[in-house]
N, C-alpha and C positions, 0 to 999 in steps of 0.2 A: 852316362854322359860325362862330358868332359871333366877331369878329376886330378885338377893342379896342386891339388893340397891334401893327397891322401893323407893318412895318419901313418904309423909305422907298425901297425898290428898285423901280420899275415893272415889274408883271406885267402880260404877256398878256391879254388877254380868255378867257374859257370861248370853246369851241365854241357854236355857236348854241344857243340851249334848245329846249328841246322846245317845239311846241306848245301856247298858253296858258301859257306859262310865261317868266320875263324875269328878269334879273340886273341887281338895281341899285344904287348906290352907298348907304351910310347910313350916317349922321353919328357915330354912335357905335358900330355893330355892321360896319365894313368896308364888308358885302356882303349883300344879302338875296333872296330868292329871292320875287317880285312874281306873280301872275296878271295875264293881259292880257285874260282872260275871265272872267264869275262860273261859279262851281261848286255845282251843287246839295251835299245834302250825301249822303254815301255816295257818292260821284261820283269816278271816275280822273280823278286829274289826270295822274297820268305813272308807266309802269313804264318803271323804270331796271333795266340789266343789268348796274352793276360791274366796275369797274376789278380790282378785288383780290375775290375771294370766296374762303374757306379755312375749313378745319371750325376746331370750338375744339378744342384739342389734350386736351381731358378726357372730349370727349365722340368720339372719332375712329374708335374702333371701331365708335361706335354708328349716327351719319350715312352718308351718303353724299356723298365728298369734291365731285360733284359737283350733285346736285340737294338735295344738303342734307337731305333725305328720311331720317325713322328707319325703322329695321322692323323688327319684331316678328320675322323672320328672323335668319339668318346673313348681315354684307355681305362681301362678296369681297374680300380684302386684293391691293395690288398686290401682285406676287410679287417686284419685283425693291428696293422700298424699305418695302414694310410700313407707310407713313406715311400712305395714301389707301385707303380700305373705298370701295367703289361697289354700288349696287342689283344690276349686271349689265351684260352685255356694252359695253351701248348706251351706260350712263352714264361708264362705262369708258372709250372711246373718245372720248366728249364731251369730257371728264375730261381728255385726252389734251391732246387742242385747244386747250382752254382755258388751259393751263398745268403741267401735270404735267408734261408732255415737259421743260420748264425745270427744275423742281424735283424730279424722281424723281432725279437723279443725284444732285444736293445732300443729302438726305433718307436716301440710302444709307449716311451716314457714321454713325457712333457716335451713340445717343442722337437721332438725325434726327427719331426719332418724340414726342420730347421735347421736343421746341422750344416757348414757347411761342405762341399765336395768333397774337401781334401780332410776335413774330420770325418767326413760319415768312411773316407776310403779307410781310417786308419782305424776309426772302430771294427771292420771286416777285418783286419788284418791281426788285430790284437784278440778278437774272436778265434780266428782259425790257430794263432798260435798254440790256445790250448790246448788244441788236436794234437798239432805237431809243428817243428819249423817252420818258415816258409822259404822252402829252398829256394835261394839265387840271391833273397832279398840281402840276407847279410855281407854278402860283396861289394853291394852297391855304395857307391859314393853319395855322403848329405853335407859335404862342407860343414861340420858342424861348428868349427873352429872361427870360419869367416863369419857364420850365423850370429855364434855368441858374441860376435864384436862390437855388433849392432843391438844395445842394450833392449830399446823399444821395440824392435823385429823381434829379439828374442824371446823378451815377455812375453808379445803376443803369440809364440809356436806354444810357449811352454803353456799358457792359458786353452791352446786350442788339444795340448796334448791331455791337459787335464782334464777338461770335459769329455774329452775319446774314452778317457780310462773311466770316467764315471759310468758314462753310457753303457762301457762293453764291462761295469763290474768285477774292474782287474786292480789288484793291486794298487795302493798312491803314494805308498811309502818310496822316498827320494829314487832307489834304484829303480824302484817301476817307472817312475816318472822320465828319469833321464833314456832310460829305454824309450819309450813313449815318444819322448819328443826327439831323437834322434829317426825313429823311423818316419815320424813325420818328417823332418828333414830329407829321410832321403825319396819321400814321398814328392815334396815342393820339386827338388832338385831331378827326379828320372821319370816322371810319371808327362803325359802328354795329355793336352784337350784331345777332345772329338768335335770336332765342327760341323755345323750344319748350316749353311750359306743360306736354305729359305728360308730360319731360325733367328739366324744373327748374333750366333755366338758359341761358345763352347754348350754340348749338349750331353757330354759326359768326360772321365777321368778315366785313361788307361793308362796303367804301368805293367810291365815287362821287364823282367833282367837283364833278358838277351836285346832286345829294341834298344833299351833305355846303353846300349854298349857303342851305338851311334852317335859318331860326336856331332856338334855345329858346324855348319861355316854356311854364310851368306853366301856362297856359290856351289851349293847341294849338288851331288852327281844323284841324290835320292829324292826321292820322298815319298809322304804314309799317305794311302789312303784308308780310310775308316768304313768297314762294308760289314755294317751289322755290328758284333764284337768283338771282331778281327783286327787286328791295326796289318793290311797288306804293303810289303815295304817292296815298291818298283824303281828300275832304273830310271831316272833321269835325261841318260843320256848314258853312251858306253860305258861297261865300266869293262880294266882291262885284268886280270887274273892279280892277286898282290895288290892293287889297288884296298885304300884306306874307303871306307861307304860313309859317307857325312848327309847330313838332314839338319835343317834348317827349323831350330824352335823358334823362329820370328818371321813374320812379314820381311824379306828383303830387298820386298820392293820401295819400303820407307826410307826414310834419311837416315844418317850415318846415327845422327844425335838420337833418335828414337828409337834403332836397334842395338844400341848401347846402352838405354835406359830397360828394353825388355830382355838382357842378357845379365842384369843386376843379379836376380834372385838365382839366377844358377852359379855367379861367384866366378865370373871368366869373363876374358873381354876376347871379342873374335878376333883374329890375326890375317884373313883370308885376304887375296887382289883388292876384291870389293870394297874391305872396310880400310887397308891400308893408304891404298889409290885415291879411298873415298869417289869412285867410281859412281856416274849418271848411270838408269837403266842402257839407255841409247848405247851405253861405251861395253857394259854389260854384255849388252845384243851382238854387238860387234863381234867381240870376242869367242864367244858362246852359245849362240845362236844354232838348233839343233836340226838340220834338214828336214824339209819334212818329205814325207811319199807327193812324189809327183799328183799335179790334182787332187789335193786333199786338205792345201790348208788354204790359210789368209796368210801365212807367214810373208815378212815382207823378204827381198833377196838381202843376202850379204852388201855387194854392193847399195843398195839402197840404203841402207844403215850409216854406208861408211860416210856417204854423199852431206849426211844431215851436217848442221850448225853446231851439234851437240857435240861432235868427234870433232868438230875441225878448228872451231876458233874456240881461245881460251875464255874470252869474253862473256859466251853463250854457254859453257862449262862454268863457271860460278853465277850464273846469272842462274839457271838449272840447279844447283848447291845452296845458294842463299834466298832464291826466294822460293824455293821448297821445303827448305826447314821454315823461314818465315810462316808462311802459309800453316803446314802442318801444323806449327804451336796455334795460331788465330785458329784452325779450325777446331784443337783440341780446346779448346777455349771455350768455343760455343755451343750454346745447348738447340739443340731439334725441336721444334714445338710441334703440338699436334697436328691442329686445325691445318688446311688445304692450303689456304691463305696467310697462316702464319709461317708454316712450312715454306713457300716460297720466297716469303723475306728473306727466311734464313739461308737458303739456299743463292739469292742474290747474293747477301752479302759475302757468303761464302764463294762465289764466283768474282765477286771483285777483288777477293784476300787473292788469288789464284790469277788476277787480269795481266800479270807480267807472265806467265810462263804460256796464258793462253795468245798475248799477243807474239812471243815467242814459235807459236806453236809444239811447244814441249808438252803435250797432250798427256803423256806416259809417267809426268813425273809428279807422284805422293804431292798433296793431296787429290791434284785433280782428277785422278779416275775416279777415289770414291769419290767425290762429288759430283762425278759426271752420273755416275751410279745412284745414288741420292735423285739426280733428276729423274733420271728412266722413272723411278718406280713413282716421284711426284706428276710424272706425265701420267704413268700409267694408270696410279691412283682418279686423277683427274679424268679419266674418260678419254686423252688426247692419245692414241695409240700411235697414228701417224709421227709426230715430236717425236715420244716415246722411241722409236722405231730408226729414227732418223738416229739419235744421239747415241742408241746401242749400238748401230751400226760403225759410229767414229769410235766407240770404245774397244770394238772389235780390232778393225783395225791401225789405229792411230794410239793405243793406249796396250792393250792384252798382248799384241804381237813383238810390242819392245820390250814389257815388262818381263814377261813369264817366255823363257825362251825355249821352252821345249811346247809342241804342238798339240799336246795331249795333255797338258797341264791341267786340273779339274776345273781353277777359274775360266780357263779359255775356254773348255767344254760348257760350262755353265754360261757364260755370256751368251756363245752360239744356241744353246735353248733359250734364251729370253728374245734374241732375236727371230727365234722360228716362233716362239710363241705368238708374238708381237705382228706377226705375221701374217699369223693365223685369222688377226683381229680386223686387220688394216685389209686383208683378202676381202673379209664380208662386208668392208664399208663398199670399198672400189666397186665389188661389185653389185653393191645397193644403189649407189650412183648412176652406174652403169645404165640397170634396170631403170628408173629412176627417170632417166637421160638430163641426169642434172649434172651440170656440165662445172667443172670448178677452173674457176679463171684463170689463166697463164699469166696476169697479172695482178697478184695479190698481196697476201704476207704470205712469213715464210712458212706456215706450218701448211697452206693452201698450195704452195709450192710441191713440196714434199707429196701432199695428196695427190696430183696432177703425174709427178713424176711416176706414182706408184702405179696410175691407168697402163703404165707402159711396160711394165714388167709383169713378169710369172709369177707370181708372188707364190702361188701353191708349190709350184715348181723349185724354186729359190728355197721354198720353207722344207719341202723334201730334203735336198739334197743337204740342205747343213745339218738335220737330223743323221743323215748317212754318214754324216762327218763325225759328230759326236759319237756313235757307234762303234766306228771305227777308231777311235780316240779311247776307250776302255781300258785297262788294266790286264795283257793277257791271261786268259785261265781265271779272272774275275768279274768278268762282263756281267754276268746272269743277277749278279749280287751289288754292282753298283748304280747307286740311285739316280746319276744323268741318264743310263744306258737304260733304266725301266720307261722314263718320261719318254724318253725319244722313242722308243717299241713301242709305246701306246699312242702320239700324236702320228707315227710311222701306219699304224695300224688301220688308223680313222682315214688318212690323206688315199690310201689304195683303196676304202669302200667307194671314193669319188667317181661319179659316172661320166662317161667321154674323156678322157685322159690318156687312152692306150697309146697313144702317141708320143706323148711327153714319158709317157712311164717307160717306153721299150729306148727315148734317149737315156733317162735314167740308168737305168739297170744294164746298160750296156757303160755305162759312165761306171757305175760300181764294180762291173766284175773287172773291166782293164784303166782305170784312172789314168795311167801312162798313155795307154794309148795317143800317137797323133790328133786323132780326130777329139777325142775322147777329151782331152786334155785342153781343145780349141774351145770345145763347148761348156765346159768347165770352168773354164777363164771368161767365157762370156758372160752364162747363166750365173757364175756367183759372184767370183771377184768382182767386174766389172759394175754387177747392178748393187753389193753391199758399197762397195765405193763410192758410186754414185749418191746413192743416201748418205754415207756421211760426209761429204762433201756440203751436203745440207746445212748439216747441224750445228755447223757455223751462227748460220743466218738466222733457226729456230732458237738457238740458245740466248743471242742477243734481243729477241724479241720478247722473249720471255721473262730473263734477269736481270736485263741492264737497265735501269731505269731511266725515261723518255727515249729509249731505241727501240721497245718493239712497234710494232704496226697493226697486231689484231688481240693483245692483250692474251696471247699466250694460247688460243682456242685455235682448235684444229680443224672446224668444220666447214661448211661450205660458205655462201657468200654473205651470211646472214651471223658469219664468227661464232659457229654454236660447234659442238663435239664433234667429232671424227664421226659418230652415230653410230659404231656398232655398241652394241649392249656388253654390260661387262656382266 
């Protein structure tokens, strides 16, 4: 990673690079990581297998210490240190190989299972030294110099380097120790989370030599996805032969001031369009915005972008800038309560901290997605799947298609399954109703709305084809192995056991194999765009009914005339 302040010791070379891929010298960033070939975009450049991989220590029970995988299961605790949960036998033993055998003893001691991420990673690493080197690591850059400038930061590395060395039974005399806590530095500084979106949070630590040779910038041509214990690094968008490969260690869809406070700890301030310009998503999109395959996304057009409020008056550009960092601190501010009902206050007041950019309509700008997001899952939570459904559907397109401009980005992928799952939900109500012949009135509240509107659509059909989307949104040559692409194959799998469908199915699958097509393309733009539109169109009306205090009409309930749940079962 980026490396402004080498020292003046001569390192080693990396081991060779992979394939299309090249290390080379740069004037201000160290060292940067080159293609020697162009890269379509959605396109492997390289899966790396990691030096260091370890679960995060919060979430330990929950993974599997070795394929990193959650499960909705029990995972099998080791028996002799408690500190590594594994899927099964297999993973177990891999587990073994990989590094366990070194750290199960260490791990056995008091509080082992406490440790946290980035000490349990360094005790692995001060284990394996014993063996031998550990090739690549000593190239790497840890700003040690910036570190130590920072007197309390650096007590605390050197506290957490000394308990490493306790654990891992190595040496504490002063040069062990400065060893110690240099590699944890260059631990903090080139090592990457693993994220897991159903999680909500980092689910484990991976470091790489050759990865970690990837510099920043808030307008990535890359990025990692996490498939197993792999970190797979794909195009973004073209990349052209000689081209620099940059990845993005922050959120860069937040404000300027919050990806400058999460770019601290690696000791570099970004320099990119985005952070100089101090660039809206909106201006972002403009610019950058990746085509997608005819018939196949929500992307919104170029022109549609340029058209916005956001590009065109300055007015609407700092109003977008200042009451998005606004927002962002009040939200960082506040805390989530548990309860259903507490949750919703919080979530009000969190929408009125955000009521300038929503009367804006700046949908796309930090904090409001997550908060938009926040509601989904308090509708979903609630039983209200219709709401729910409605508001995924503006976050699709009103918020994911400006923010994240490449079409296959894994957020975007992930939103479109909560909207087919969500789908899935609101299918069995409509058509309980149906049966039912309880009829929900065209003149209601909004979330009765929304239920009405849904009598009119495929909703089975709608929920297919965005699965076919995310499918086709994969990682080439890593489909088999990423986790949206398994969800979608298995909600894929259930919607074909469906009886009487041959009809809708043979538009489908004629829609899948030529998406360009004319026709193909017509029907496409009906059955998706047109009816996800039309629901967030909605969410307008469902969200002020719910949040805004004295503006809703049915207290936030989605069901029929009598204000009770949407009625399918969760």
């Amino acid at each position: 990673m980026a490396a402004s302040d080498q020292d003046a010791r001569p390192k080693r070379c990396l081991a060779n690079a992979p394939a299309g891929l090249q290390i080379q010298t740069h004037a201000d960033k160290g060292r940067a990581l080159h293609a020697t070939r162009s890269f379509l975009a959605n396109e492997r450049l390289h899966a790396f297998e990691g030096t260091v991989v370890v679960p995060a220590q919060p979430k330990l029970s929950l993974v599997c210490a070795y394929c990193l995988a959650s499960s909705s299961g029990a995972l099998h605790a080791c028996t002799a240190c408690r500190a590594a949960y594994y899927c099964d036998k297999r993973c177990q033993a891999a587990g073994w190989q990989s590094g366990h055998s070194l750290e199960c003893k260490a791990l056995r001691a008091p509080r082992g299972d406490k440790l946290p991420t980035a000490v349990r990673a360094l005790v692995l690493l001060l284990l394996r030294e014993r063996r031998q080197a550990c090739s690549g690591l000593q190239q790497l850059e840890g700003h040690v110099g910036a570190r130590r400038s920072n007197e309390t930061r650096w007590r605390d590395l050197s506290l957490m380097a000394a308990a490493a060395c306790s654990f891992a039974a190595v040496d504490t005399h002063p040069a062990g120790l400065q060893h110690a806590v240099e590699l944890l530095c260059k631990i903090e500084t080139n090592a990457l989370d693993c994220y897991d979106a159903d999680l909500g949070g980092p689910i484990g630590l991976f470091l790489d030599p050759m990865l970690a040779m990837a510099n920043h910038s808030c307008l990535p041509n890359a990025m990692v996805h996490f498939i197993g214990r792999k970190a797979v690094l794909v195009a973004q968008r073209p990349i052209a032969a000689g081209q620099e490969i940059e990845i993005s260690y922050t959120d860069y869809t937040q404000p300027l001031s919050k990806r400058q406070e999460a770019l601290v700890p690696y000791c570099f301030q970004c320099c990119c369009r985005r952070c100089q310009g101090d660039l809206n998503v909106y201006q972002v999109c403009a610019d950058f915005a990746l085509p997608a395959p005819s018939g196949r996304s929500l992307l919104v057009h170029s022109a549609q972008v340029r058209s916005l409020g956001a590009l065109q008056h300055v007015a609407i550009q700092r109003l977008a800038r200042d009451c998005g960092e606004a927002a962002t601190r009040l939200a960082d501010s506040r805390t989530m309560a548990h309860g259903l009902n507490e949750r919703r206050q919080a979530l009000a007041a969190l929408y009125h901290d955000c009521k300038e950019l929503v009367a804006a309509g700046l949908w796309a700008v930090s904090p409001l997605p997550q908060v938009l997001s926040d509601m989904v899952m308090w509708y979903t939570d609630s039983g209200h799947y219709a709401s729910a459904l409605a508001v995924a559907c503006l976050i699709a397109t009103a918020c994911d298609a400006y923010r994240f401009t490449a079409y296959f980005d894994p957020v975007r992928v992930r939103n479109l399954l909560v909207v087919a799952k969500l789908l899935a939900n609101t299918a069995q109500t409509t058509a309980e109703l149906a049966n039912a012949a309880t009829a929900v009135p065209r003149r209601a509240g909004a979330q009765q709305t929304v239920l009405h509107k849904l009598q009119d659509i495929d909703q089975v059909s709608l929920c297919q084809m965005l699965l076919t989307m995310a499918l086709e949104s994969a990682p080439a040559g890593d489909a088999a192995g990423w986790r949206p692409t398994a969800e979608a194959r298995q909600m894929l799998g259930e919607i074909k056991q469906l009886p009487g469908r041959q009809r809708e199915m043979s538009f489908i699958l004629a829609w899948a194999q030529s998406p360009a097509n004319d026709e193909c393309k017509a029907f496409f733009d009906y059955a998706v765009v047109k009816q996800v539109a039309t629901l967030a169109s909605l969410a307008p009306d469902v969200l002020r009914a719910t949040f805004v205090p004295g503006d809703g009409q049915d207290g936030g309930q989605d069901g029929g005339q009598d204000g009770g749940q949407d009625g399918a079962t969760q």
